[in-house]
C-alpha positions as CSV (number, residue, x, y, z in Angstrom):
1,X,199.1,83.9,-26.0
2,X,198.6,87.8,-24.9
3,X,199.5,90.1,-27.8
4,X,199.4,93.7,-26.4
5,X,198.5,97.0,-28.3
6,X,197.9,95.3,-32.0
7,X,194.6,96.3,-33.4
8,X,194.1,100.1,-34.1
9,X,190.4,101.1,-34.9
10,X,189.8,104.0,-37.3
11,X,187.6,105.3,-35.0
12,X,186.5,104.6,-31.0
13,X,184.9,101.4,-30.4
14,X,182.0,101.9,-28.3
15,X,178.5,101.2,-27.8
16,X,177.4,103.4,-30.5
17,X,179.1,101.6,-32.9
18,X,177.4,98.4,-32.0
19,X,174.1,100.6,-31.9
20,X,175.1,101.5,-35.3
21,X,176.2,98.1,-36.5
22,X,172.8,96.9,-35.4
23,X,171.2,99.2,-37.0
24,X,172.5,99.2,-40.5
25,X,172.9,95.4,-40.9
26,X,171.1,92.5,-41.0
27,X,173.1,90.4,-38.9
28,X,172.3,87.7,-36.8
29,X,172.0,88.0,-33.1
30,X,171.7,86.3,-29.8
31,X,172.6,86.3,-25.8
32,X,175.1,84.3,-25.1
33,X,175.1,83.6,-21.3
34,X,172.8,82.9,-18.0
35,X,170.2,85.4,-19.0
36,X,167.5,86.3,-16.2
37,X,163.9,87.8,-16.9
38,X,164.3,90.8,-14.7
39,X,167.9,91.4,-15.6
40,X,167.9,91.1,-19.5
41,X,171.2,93.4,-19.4
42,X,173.4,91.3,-17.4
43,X,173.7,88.6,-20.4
44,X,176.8,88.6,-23.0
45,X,174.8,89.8,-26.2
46,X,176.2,88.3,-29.8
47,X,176.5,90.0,-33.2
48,X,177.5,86.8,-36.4
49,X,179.3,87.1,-39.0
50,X,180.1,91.3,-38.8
51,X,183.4,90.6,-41.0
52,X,181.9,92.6,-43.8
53,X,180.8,95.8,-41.6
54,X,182.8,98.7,-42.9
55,X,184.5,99.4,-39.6
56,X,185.7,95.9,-39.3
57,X,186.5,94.8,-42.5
58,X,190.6,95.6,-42.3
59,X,190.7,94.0,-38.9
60,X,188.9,90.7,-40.3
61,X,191.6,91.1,-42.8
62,X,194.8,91.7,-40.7
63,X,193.4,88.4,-38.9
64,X,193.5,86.7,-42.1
65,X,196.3,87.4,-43.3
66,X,198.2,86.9,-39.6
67,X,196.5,84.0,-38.0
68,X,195.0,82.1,-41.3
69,X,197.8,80.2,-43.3
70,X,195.8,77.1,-44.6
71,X,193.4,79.7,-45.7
72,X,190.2,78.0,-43.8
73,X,186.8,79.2,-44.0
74,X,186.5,82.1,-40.5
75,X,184.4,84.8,-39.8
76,X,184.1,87.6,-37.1
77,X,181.6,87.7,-34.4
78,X,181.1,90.5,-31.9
79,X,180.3,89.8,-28.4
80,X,179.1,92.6,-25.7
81,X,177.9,93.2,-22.6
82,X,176.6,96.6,-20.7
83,X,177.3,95.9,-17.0
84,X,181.0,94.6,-15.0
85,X,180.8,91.3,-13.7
86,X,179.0,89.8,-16.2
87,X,180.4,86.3,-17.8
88,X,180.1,83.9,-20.6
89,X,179.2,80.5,-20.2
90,X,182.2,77.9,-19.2
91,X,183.0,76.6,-22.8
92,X,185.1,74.9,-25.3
93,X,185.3,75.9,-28.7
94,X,186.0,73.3,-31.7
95,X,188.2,75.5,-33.3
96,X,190.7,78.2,-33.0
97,X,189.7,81.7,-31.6
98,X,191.5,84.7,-31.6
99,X,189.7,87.7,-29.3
100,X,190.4,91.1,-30.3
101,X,189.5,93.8,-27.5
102,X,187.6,96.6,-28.8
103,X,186.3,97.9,-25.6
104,X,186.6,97.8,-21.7
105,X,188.9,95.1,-19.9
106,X,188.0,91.1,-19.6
107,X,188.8,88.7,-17.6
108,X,189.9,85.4,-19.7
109,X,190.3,82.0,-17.5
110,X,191.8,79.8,-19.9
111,X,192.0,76.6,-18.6
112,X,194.6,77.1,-15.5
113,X,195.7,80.8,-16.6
114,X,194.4,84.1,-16.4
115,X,194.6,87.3,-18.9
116,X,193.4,90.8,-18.9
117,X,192.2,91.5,-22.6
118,X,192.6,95.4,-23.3
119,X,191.3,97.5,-26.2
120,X,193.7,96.7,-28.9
121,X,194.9,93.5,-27.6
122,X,194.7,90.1,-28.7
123,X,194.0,87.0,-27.4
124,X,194.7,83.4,-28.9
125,X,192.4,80.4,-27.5
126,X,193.5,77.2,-29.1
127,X,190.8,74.7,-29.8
128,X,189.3,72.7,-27.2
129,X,190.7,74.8,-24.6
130,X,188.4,75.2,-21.4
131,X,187.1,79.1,-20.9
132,X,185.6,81.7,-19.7
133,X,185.1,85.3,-19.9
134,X,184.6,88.2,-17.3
135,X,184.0,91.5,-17.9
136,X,185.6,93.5,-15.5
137,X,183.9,96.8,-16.9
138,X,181.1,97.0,-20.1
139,X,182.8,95.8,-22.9
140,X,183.1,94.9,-26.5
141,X,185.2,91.9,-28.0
142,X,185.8,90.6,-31.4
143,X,185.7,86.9,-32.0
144,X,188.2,85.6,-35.0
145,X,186.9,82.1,-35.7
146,X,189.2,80.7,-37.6
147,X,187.0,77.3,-38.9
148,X,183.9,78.5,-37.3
149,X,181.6,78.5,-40.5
């Protein structure tokens, strides 16, 4: 499920924010792909648990309140990467995501479909599903992990 032009930012979601959002917080971080010595940059970089950043705190709560019925524990990570072409590791999650885009385009293979995930788009991978993500430009996605914690 492709939900097109949902999310509006207060502000433009780009790599100063995460700069910022790094710099502010004490939030746990990690790469999250094939990471090579000489090319540290062309890894998938995550931010946990940003759900109570000021910039994000209405957006963890529209996915609340839109995607979290049985009210189960979720948080928000933020994923990033600063080259095109770089992808995440072929996964499956054991719980429900929902991928906001915040910057640049993905490419999602989800199990036998693809999607294009845009800024202000969302993107629903049910649990156990089979993915991976592309970054067709730099970009900046949202994680909604509804059961994660």
């Amino acid at each position: 499920m492709l939900l097109k032009n949902k999310i509006k930012f207060e502000k433009p979601f780009d790599f100063n924010t995460v700069s910022h959002i790094l710099d502010t917080g004490h939030y746990p971080s990690s790469h999250s792909s094939q990471w090579l010595t000489d090319y540290a940059l062309n890894s998938v970089f995550q931010i946990k648990k940003v759900h109570n950043y000021p910039m994000l705190e209405h957006i963890f709560k529209y996915c609340e309140s839109n995607f979290n019925n049985t009210n189960i524990p979720a948080d928000l990570d933020l994923f990033y990467c600063m080259q095109s072409g770089v992808k995440s590791n072929i996964h499956r999650d054991t719980y429900d995501v929902y991928i906001l885009g915040a910057f640049g385009r993905t490419l999602y293979k989800i199990e036998d479909k693809e999607y294009i995930l845009e800024p202000g788009s969302i993107l629903h991978i049910p649990k156990g599903h089979l993915h991976v993500a592309i970054g067709l430009d730099p970009r900046i996605i949202i994680s909604y992990g509804l059961g994660s914690v």
